[in-house]
N, CA and C atoms as an extended XYZ file, in Angstrom:
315
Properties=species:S:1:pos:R:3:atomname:S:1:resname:S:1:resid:I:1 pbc="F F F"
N         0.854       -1.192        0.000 N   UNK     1
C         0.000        0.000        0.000 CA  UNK     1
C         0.887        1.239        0.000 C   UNK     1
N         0.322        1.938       -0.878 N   UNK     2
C         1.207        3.026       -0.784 CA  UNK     2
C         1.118        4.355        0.467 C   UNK     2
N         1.780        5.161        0.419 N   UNK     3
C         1.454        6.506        1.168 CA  UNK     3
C         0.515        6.741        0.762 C   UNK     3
N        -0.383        7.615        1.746 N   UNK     4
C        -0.969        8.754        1.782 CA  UNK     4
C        -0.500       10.133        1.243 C   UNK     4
N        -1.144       11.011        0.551 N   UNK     5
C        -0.525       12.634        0.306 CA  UNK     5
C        -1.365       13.210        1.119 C   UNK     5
N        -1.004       14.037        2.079 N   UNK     6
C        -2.475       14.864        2.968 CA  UNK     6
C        -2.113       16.386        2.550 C   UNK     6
N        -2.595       16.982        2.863 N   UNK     7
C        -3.120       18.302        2.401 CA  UNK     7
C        -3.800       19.465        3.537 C   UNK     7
N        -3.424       20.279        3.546 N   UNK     8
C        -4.263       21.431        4.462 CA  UNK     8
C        -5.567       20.849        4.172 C   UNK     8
N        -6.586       20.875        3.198 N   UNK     9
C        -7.596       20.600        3.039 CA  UNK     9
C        -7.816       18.850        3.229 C   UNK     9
N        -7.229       18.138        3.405 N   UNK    10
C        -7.870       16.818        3.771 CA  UNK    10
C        -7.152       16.474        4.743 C   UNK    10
N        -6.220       16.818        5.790 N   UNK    11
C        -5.217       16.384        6.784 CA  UNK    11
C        -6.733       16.362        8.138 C   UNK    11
N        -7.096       16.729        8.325 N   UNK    12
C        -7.722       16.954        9.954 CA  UNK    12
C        -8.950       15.601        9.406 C   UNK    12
N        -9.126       15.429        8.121 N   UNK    13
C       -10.586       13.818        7.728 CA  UNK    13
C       -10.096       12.757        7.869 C   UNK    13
N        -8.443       12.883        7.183 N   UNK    14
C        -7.924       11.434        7.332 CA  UNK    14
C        -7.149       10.914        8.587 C   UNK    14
N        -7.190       12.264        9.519 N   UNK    15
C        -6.555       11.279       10.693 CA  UNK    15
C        -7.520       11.611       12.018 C   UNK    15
N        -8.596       11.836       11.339 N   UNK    16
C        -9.611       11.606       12.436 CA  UNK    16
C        -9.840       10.040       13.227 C   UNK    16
N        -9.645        9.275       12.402 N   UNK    17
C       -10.322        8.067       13.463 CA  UNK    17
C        -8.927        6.919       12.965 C   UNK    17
N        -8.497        6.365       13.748 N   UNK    18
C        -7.246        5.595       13.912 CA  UNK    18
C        -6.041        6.199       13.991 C   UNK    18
N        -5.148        5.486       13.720 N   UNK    19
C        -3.583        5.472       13.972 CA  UNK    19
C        -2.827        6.071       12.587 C   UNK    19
N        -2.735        7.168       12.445 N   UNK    20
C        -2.064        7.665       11.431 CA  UNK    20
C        -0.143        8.546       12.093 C   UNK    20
N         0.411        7.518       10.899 N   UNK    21
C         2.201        8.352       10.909 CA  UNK    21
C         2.248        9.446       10.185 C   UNK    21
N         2.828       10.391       10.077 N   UNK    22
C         2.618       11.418        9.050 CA  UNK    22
C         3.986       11.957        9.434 C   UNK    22
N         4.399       12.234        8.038 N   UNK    23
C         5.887       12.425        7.528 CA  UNK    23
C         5.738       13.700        7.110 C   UNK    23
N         6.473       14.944        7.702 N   UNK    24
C         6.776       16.061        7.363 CA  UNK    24
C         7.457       15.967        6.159 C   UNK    24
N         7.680       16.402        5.189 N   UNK    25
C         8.843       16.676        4.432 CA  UNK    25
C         9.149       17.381        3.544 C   UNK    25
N        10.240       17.883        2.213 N   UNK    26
C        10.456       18.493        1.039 CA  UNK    26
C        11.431       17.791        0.157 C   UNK    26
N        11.017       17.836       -0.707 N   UNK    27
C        12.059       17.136       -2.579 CA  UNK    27
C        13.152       17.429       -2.077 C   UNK    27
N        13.716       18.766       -1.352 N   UNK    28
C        14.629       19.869       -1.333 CA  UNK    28
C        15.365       18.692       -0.060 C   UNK    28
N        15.464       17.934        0.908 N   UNK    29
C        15.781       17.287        2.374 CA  UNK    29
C        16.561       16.457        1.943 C   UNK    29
N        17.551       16.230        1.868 N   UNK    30
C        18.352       14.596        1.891 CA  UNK    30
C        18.131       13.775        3.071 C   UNK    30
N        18.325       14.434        4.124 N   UNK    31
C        17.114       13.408        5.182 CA  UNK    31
C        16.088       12.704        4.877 C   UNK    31
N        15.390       13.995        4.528 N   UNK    32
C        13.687       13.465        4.317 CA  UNK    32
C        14.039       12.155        2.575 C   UNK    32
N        14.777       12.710        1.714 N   UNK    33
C        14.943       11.554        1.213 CA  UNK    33
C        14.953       10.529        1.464 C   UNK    33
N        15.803        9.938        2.351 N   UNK    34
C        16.271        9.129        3.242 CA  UNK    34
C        15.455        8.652        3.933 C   UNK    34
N        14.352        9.503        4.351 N   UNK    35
C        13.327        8.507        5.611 CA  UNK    35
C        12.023        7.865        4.579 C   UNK    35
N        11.945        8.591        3.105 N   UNK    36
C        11.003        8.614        2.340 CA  UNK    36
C        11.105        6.454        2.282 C   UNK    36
N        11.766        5.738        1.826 N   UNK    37
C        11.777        4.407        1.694 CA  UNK    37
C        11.332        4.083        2.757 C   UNK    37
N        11.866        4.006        4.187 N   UNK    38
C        11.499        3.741        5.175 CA  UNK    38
C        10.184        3.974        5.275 C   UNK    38
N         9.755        4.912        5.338 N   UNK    39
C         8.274        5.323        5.333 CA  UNK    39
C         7.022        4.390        4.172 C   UNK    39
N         7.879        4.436        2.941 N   UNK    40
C         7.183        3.237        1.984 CA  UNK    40
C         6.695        1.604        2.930 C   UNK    40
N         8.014        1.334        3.369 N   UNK    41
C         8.147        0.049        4.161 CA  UNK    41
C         6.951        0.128        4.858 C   UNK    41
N         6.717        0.592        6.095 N   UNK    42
C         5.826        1.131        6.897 CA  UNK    42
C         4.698        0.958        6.635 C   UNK    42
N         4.567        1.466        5.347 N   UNK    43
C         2.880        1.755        4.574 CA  UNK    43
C         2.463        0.169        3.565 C   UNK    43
N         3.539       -0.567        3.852 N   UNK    44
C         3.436       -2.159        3.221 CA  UNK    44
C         2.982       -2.603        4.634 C   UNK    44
N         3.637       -2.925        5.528 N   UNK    45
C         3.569       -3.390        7.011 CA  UNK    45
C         2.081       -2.866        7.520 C   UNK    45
N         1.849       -1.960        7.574 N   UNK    46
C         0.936       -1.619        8.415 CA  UNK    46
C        -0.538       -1.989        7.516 C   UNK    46
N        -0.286       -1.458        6.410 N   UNK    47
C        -1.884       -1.964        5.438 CA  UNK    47
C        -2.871       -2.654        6.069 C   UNK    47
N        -4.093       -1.577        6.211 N   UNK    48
C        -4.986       -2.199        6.942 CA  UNK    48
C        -5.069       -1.622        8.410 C   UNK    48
N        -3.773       -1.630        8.971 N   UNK    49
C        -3.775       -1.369       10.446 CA  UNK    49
C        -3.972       -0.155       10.771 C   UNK    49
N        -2.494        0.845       10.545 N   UNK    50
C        -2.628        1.855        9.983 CA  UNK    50
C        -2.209        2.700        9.124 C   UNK    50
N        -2.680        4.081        8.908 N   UNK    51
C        -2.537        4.870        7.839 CA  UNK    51
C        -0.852        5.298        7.641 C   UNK    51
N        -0.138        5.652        6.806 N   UNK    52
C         1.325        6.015        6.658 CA  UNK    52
C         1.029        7.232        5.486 C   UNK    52
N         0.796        8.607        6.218 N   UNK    53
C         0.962        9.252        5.253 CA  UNK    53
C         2.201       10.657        4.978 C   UNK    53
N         2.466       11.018        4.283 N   UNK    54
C         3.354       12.345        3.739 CA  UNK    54
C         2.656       13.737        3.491 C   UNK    54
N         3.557       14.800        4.248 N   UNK    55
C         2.932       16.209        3.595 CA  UNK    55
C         4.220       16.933        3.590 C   UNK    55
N         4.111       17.690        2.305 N   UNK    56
C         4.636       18.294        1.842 CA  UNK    56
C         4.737       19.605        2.463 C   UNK    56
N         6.099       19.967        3.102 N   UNK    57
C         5.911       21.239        3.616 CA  UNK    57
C         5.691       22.312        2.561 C   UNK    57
N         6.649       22.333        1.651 N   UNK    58
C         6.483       23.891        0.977 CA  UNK    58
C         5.522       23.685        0.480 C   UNK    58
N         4.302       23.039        0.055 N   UNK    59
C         2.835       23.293       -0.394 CA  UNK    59
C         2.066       23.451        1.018 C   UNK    59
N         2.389       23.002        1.965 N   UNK    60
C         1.349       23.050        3.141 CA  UNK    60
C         2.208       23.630        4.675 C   UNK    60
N         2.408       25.274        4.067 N   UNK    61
C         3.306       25.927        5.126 CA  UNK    61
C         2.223       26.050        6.214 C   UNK    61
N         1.457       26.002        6.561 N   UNK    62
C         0.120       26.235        7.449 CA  UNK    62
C        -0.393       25.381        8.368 C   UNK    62
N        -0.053       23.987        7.729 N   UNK    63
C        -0.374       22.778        8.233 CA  UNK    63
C         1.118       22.355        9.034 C   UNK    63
N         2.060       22.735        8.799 N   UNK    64
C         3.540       22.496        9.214 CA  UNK    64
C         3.752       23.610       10.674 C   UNK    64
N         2.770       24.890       10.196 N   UNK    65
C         3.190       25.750       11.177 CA  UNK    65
C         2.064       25.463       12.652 C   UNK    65
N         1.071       24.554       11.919 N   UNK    66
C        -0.027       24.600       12.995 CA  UNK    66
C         0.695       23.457       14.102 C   UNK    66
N         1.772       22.497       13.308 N   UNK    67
C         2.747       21.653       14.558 CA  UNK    67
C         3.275       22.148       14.826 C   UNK    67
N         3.950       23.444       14.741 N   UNK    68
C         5.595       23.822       15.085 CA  UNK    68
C         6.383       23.562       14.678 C   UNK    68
N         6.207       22.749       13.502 N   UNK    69
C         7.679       22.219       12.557 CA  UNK    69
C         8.306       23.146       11.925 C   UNK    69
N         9.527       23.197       12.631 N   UNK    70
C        10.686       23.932       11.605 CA  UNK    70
C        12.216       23.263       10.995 C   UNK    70
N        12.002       21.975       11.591 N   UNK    71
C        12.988       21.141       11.334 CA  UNK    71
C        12.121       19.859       10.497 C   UNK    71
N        12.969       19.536        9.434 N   UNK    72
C        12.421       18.099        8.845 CA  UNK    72
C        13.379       16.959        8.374 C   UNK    72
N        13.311       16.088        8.404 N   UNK    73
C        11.842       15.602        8.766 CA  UNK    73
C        11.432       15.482        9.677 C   UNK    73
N        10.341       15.998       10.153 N   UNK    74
C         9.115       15.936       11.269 CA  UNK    74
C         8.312       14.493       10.839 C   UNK    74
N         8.299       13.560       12.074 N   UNK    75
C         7.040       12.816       11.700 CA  UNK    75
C         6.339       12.624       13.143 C   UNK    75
N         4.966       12.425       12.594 N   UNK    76
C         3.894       12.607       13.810 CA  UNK    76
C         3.180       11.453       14.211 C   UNK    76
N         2.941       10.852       15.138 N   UNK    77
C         2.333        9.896       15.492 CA  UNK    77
C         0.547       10.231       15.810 C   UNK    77
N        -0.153       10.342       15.015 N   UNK    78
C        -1.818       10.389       15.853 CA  UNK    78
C        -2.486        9.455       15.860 C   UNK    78
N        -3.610        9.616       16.613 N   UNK    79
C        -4.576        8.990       17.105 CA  UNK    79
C        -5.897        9.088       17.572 C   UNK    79
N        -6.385        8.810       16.418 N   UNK    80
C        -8.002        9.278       16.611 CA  UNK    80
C        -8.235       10.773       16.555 C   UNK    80
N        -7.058       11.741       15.299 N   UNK    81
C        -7.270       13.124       15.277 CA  UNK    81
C        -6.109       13.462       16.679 C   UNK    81
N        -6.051       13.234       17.441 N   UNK    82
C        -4.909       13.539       18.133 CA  UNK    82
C        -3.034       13.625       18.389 C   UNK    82
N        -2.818       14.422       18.464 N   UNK    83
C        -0.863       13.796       18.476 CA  UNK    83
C        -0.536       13.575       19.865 C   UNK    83
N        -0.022       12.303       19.407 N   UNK    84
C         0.361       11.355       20.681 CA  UNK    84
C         1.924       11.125       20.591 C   UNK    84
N         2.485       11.089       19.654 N   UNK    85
C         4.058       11.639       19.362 CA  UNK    85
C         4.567       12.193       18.519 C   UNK    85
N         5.572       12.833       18.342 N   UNK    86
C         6.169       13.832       17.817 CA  UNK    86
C         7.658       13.367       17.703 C   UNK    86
N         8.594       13.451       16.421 N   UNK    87
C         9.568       12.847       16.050 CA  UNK    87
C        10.771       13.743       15.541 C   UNK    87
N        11.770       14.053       15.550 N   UNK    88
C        12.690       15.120       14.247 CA  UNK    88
C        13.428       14.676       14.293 C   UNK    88
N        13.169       14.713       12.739 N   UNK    89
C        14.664       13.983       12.283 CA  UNK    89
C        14.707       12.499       12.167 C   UNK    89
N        15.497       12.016       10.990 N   UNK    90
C        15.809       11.054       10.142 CA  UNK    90
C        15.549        9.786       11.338 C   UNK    90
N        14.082        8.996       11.581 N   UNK    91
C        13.930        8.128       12.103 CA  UNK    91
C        14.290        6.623       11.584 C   UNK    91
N        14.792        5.584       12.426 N   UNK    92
C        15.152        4.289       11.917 CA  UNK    92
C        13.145        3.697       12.253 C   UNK    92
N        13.294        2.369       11.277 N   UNK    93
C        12.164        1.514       11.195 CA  UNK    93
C        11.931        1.518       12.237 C   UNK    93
N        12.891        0.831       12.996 N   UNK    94
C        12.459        0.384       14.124 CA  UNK    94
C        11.505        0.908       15.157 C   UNK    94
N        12.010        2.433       15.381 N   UNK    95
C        11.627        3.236       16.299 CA  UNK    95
C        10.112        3.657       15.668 C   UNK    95
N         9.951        3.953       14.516 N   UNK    96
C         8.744        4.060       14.028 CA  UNK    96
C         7.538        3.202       13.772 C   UNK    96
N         8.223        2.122       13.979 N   UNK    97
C         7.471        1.007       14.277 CA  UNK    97
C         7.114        0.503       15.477 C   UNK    97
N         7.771        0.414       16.412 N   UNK    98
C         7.559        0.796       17.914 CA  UNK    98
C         6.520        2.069       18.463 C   UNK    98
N         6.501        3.193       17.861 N   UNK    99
C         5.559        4.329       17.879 CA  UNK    99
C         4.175        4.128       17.201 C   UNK    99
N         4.338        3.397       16.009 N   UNK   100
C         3.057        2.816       16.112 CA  UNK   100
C         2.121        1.946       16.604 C   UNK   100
N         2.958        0.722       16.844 N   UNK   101
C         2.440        0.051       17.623 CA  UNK   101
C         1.759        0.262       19.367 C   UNK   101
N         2.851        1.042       19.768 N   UNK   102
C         1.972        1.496       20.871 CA  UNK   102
C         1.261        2.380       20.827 C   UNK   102
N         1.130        2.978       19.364 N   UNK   103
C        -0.780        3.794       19.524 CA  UNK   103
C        -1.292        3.194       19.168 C   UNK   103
N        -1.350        1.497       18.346 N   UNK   104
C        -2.175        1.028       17.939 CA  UNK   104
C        -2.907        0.201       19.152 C   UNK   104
N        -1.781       -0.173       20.501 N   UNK   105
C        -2.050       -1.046       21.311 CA  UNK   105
C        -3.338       -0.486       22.407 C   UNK   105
């Protein structure tokens, strides 16, 4: 399964109800390059369970500023519309997989 793309306009529908990851990022990041596969992985693994999605900062400066992100990659852990963790910077599987699981638990 692939990512998610969220959007100022569809970010607050799709992580209303379950366990959504959400990946800060820009084309422009060699980090965020870097976490972009990982994040693919994620969105194979979880299918079904939960959501793995990406937003684009420089299209969605509003939605980036409403977290406080000024460093990326930012990724967010929610739950049920809520943030339950908060991440910066170039995360391993592991740990992101561990963060989901205990919002899924």
């Amino acid at each position: 399964m692939a990512t998610q793309i969220l959007t100022e306009a569809n970010f607050k529908d799709e992580v209303q109800e379950g366990v959504t990851l959400v990946d800060f990022w820009a084309t422009w990041c060699p980090p965020c390059r870097m976490q972009g596969p990982i994040v693919e992985e994620l969105a194979d693994d979880y299918a079904g369970k939960a959501k793995i999605a990406k937003v684009d900062v420089d299209h969605n400066q509003n939605l980036a500023a409403e977290f406080g992100i000024q460093s990326i990659p930012t990724l967010l852990v929610m739950k049920d519309g809520q943030l339950v963790q908060q991440m910066v910077g170039l995360q391993r599987k592991e740990t992101l997989a561990q963060e989901i699981n205990t919002a899924l638990a």
